[in-house]
C-alpha positions as CSV (number, residue, x, y, z in Angstrom):
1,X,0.0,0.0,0.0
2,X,1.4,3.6,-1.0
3,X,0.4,5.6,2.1
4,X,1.5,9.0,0.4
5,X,-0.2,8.5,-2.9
6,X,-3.2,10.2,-1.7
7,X,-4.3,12.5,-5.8
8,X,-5.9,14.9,-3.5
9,X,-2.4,16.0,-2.1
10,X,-1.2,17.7,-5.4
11,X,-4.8,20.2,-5.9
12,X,-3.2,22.4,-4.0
13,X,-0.5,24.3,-2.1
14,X,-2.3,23.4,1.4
15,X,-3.2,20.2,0.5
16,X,0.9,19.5,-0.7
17,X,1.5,21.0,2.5
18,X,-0.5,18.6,4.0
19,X,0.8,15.8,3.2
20,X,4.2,16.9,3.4
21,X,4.9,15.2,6.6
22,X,4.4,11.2,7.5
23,X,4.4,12.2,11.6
24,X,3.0,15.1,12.5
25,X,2.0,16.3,16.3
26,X,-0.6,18.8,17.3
27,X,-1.1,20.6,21.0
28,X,-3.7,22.8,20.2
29,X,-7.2,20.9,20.2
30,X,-8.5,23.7,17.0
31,X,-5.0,23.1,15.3
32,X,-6.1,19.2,15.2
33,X,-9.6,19.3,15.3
34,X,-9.0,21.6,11.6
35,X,-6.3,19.0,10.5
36,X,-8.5,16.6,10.7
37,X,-11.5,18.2,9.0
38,X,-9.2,18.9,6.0
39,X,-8.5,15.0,5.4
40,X,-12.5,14.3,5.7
41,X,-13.3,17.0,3.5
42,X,-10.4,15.8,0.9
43,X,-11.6,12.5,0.9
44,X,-12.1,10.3,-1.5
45,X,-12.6,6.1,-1.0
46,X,-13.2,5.8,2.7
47,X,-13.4,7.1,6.3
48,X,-13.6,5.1,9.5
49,X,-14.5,7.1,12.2
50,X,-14.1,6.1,16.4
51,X,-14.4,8.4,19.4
52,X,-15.0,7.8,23.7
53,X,-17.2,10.9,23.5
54,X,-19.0,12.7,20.2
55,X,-21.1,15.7,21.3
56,X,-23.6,17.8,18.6
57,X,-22.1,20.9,20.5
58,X,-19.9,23.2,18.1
59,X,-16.9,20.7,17.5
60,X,-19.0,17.8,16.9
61,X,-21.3,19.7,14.5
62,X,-18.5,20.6,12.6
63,X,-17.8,16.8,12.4
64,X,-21.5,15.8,11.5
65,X,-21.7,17.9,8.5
66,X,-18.3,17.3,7.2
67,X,-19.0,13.3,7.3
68,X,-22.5,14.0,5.8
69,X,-20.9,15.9,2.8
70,X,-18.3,13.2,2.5
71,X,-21.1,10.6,2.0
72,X,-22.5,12.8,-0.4
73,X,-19.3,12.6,-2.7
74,X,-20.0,8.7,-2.5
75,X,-17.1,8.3,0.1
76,X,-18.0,5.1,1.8
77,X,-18.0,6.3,6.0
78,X,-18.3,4.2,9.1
79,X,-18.8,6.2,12.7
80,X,-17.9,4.0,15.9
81,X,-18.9,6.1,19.1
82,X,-19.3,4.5,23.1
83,X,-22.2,3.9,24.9
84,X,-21.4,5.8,27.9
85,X,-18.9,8.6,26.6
86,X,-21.2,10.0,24.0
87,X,-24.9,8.7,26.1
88,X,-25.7,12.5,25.8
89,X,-26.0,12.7,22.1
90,X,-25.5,9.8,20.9
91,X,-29.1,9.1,19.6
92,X,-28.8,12.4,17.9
93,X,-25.5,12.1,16.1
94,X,-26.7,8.2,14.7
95,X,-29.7,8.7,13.7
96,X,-28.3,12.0,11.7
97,X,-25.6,10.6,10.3
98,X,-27.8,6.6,9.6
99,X,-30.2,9.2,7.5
100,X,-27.7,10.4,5.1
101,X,-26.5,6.7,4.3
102,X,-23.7,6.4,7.3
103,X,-22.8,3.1,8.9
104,X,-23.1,4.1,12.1
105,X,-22.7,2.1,15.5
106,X,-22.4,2.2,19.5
107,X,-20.4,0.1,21.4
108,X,-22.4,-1.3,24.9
109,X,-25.3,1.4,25.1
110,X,-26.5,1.4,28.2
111,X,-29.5,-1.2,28.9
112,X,-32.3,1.2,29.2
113,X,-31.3,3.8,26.7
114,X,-33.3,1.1,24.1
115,X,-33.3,3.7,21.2
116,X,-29.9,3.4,21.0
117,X,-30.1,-0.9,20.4
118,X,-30.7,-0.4,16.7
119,X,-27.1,1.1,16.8
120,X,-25.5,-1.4,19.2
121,X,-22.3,-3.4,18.3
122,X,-23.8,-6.0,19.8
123,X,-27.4,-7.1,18.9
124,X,-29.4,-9.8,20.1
125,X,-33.1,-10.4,22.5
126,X,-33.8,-7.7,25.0
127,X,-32.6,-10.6,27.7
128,X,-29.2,-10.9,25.8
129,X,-28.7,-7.4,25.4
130,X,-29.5,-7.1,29.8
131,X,-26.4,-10.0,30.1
132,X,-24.5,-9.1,28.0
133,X,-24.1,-5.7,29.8
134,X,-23.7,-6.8,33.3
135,X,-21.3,-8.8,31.9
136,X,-19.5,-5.5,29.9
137,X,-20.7,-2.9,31.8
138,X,-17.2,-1.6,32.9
139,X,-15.8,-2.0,29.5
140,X,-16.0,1.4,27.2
141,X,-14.2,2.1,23.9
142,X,-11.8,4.7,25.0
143,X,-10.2,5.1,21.7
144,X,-10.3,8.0,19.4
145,X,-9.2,7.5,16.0
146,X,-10.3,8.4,12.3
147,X,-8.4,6.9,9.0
148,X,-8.9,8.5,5.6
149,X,-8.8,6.6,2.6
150,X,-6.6,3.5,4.0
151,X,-3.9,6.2,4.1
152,X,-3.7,8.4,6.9
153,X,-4.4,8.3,10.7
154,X,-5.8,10.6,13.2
155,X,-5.6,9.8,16.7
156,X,-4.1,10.9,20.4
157,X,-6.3,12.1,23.8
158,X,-8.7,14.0,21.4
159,X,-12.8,13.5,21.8
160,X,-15.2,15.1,19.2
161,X,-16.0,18.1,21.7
162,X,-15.4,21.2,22.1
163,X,-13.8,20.8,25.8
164,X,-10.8,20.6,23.6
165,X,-11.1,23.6,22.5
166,X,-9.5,26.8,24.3
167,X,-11.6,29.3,26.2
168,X,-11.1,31.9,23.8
169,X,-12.7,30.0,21.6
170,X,-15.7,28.6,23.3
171,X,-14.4,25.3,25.0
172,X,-12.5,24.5,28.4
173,X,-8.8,24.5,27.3
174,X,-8.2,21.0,27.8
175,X,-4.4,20.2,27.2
176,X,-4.3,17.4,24.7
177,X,-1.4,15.9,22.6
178,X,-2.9,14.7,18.8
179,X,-1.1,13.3,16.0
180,X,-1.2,12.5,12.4
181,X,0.6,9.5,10.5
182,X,0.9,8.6,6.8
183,X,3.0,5.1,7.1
184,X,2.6,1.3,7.8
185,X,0.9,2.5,11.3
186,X,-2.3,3.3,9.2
187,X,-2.6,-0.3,8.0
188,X,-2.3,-1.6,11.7
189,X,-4.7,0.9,13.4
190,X,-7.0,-0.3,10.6
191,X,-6.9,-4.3,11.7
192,X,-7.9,-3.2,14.9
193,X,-11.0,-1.0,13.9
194,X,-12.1,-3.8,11.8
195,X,-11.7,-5.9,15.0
196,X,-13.7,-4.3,17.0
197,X,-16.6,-3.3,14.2
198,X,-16.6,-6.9,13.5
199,X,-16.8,-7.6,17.4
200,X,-14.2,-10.1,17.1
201,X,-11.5,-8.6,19.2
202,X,-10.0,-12.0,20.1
203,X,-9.0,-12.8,16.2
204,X,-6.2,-9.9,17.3
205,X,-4.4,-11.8,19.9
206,X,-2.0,-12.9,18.4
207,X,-0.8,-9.8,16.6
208,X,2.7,-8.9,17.3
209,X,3.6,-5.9,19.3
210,X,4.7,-3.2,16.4
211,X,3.6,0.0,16.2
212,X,0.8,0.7,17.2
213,X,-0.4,-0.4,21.0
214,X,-4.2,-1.9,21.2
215,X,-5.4,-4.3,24.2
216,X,-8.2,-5.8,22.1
217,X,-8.7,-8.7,24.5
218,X,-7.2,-9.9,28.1
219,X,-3.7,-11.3,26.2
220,X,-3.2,-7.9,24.3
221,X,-3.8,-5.9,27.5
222,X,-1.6,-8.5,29.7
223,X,0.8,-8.1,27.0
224,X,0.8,-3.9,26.8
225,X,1.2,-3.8,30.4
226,X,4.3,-6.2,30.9
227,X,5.4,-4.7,27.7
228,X,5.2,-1.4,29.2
229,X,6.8,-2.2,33.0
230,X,9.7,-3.8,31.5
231,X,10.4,-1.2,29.7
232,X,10.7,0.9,32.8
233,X,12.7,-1.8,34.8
234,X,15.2,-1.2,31.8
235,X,15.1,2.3,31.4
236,X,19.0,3.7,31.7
237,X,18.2,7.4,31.8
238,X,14.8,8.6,32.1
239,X,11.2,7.8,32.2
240,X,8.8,11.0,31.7
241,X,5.1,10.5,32.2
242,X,2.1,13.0,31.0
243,X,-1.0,11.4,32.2
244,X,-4.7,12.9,32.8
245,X,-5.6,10.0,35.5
246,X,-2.7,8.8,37.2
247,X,-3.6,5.6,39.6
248,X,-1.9,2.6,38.4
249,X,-1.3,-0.9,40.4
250,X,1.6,-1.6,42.6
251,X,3.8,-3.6,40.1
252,X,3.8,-0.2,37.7
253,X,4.5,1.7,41.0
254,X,7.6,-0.9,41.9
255,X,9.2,-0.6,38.9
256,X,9.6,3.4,38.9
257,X,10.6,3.2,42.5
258,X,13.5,0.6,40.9
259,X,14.3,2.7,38.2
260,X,14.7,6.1,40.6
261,X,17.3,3.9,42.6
262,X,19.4,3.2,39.7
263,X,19.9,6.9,39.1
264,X,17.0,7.3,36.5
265,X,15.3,10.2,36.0
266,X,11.7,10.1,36.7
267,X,9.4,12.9,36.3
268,X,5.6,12.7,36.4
269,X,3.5,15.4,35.3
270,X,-0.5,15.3,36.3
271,X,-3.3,17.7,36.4
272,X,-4.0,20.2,39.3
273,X,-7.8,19.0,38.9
274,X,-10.1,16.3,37.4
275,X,-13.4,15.8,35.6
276,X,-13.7,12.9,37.3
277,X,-15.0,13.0,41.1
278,X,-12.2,12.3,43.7
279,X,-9.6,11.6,41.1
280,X,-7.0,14.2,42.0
281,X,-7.4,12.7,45.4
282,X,-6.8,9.3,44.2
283,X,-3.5,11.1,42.6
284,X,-2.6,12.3,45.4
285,X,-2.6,9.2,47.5
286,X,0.4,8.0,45.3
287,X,2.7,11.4,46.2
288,X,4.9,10.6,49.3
289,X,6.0,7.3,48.2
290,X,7.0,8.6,44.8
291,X,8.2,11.8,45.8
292,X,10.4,9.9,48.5
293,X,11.6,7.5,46.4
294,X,12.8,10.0,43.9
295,X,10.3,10.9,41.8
296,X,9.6,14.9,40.8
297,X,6.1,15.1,40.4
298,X,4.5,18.3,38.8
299,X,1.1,19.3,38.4
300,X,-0.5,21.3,35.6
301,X,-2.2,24.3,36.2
302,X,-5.6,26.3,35.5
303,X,-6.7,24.1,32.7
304,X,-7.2,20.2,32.8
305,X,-4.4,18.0,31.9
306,X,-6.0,15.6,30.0
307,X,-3.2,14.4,27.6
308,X,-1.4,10.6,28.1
309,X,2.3,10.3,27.0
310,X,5.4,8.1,27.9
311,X,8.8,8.7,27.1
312,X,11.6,6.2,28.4
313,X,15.0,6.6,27.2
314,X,14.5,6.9,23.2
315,X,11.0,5.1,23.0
316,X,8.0,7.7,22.8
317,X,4.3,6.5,23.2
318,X,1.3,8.6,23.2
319,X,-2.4,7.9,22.4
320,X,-5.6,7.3,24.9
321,X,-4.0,4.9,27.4
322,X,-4.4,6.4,31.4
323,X,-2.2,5.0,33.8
324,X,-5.1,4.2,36.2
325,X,-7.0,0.4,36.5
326,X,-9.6,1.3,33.8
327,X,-6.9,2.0,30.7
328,X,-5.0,-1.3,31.8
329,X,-8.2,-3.7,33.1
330,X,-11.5,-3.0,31.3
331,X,-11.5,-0.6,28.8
332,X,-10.5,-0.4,25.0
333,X,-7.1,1.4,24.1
334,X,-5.0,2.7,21.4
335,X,-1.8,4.3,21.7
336,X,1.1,4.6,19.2
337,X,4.6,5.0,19.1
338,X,6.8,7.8,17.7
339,X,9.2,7.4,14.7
340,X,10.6,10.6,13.0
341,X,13.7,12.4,15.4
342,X,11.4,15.9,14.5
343,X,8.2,14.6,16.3
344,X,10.5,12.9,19.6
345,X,12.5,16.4,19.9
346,X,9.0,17.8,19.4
347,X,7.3,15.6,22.3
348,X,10.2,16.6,24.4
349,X,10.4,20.7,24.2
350,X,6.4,20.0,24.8
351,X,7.0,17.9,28.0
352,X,9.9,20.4,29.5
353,X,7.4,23.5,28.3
354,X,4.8,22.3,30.7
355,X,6.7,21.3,33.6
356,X,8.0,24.6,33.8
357,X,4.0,25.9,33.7
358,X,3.4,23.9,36.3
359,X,3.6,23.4,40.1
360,X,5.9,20.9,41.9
361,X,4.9,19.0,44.9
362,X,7.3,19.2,47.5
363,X,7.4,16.7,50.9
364,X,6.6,20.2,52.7
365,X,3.8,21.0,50.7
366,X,2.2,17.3,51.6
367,X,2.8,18.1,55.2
368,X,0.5,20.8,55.0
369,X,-2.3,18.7,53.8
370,X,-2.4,17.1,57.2
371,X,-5.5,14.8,57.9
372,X,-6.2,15.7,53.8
373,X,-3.3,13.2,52.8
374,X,-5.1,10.4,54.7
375,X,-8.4,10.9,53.7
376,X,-6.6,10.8,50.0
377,X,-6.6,7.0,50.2
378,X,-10.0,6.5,50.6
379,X,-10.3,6.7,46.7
380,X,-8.6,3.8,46.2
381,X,-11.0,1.4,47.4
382,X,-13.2,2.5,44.0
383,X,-9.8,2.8,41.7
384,X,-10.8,-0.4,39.9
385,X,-14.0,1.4,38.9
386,X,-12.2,5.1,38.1
């Protein structure tokens, strides 16, 4: 497959410029949301849309008539939203986008919300659908992805919401990273859409570790965790962590306490506050081990943090993935790795840009919490639910 031989790419000077790069990362949730937009509107054969949450608020409006017009040109489009990340308007967005000839679909809808059944992944008796859920009912499709024409890839901490967005311009400044690839990575983030539109996430299993990190079913996700601690326990120089919900199990807590006493650098940046009730708390819990073992910890101001990278040594990851029970245990993941030196050096400057935004925690400043740091732990009793 030729991943750069996208016709469109030579109309134009922006649509050249477009396609210029194979790796490309954005920050700035209009500078993606805009990238992406362009490839929909630009193409031609196919689109295979997936996303936690899609809202009809200004973003996802955007998103509903660019798809819409897409199917109009006879581009063949497939939408893949979750059943509890976009409950809100999830009704509204299918049933707009099934009208105008869209394959549309929601993964686990919520037992009650029957409307939203015609839609479901999964189909089957009213009884079947109740079982099925209890049975599923903590596993969401976190992913956010979108693939144009076989050929290029859209993916990172991004939903289709305006949250994203900065204030200026109507959303809630969320800090996100976003990225877009033209290579091989395409064809491997397209094996495991497929997997999961075909709801036969265990034919994946036995896919190789490459480039692109998915935990289709309980081997992947066994897999991407060991994958992920060893490379920590190996790490000779430094392991730098961006994460929106940091909560993750002993063993991944063990192994950057060993690498902090071999004399590498661990520094873990987190957000100042959470969408998600008690999280921060939950975060907090983790600080006086970590922060006596070594381990600079930094949280980011004003805005939410809501972006999820890794860098140890020279291996960069980024994606959807949380370092919290959920990400690892129950729900539907896809992170992928960086190739091109401009992107890692990129990645970098990004990471060292917003540590110095942010605030470190100190051992003094945890002392002043007091009975706070105690009650902190409380949240972990519900961590395999957060």
């Amino acid at each position: 497959m030729n991943y750069t031989s996208n016709k469109s790419c030579n109309n134009t000077p922006q649509l050249r410029n477009f396609c210029a790069e194979t790796e490309l990362l954005f920050y700035k949730g209009s500078d993606y949301f805009n990238n992406l937009l362009l490839g929909i509107e630009h193409a031609e054969i196919s689109i295979e849309l997936e996303s936690y949450i899609f809202r009809y608020d200004s973003v996802g409006q955007r998103f509903v008539d660019a798809l819409i017009a897409a199917r109009g040109r006879g581009v063949a489009v497939r939408v893949l939203i979750d059943g509890i990340g976009s409950a809100e308007d999830g009704q509204l967005i299918t049933s707009l986008l099934s009208s105008k000839g869209i394959d549309s679909r929601i993964y686990h809808p919520l037992p009650w919300q029957i409307n939203h059944y015609r839609w479901a992944i999964k189909q089957g008796s009213l009884i079947g659908r109740l079982l099925f859920f209890v049975k599923a009912i903590n596993q969401r499709d976190h992913r956010k992805l979108c693939i144009v024409d076989n050929n290029t890839l859209w993916t990172g901490s991004l939903n289709i919401c305006r949250q994203h967005l900065s204030v200026a311009d109507g959303g809630e400044g969320w800090r996100d990273f976003g990225i877009r690839i033209s290579d091989k990575r395409v064809a491997e983030a397209k094996i495991t859409f497929e997997s999961i539109w075909q709801s036969k996430t265990r034919l994946f299993a036995k896919k190789k570790l490459r480039l692109i990190f998915s935990n289709l079913s309980p081997f992947t996700r066994r897999r991407k965790y060991r994958f992920i601690t060893r490379k920590m326990e190996h790490a000779q120089h430094r392991i730098w962590i961006t994460n929106a919900y940091f909560a993750p199990s002993s063993t991944f807590i063990n192994s950057i306490k060993k690498a902090c006493r071999r004399g590498v650098e661990v520094r873990l940046l987190v957000p100042s506050r959470s969408d998600v009730f008690l999280f921060r708390s939950l975060t907090a819990s983790y600080y006086r081990e970590l922060i006596l073992a070594g381990v600079s910890i930094s949280e980011f101001p004003t805005t939410f943090l809501h972006a999820k990278a890794l860098i140890i040594d020279d291996f960069y990851l980024l994606g959807s993935t949380n370092f919290n029970h959920r990400s690892f245990l129950h729900d539907l993941e896809l992170d992928v790795t960086l190739s091109s030196k401009k992107s890692k050096t990129s990645l970098e400057k990004q990471f060292i840009a917003d540590c110095n935004k942010a605030t470190k925690i100190t051992t003094t400043q945890l002392e002043k919490l007091g009975w706070a740091a105690y009650i902190a732990w409380l949240p972990r009793l519900l961590r395999y639910w957060l």
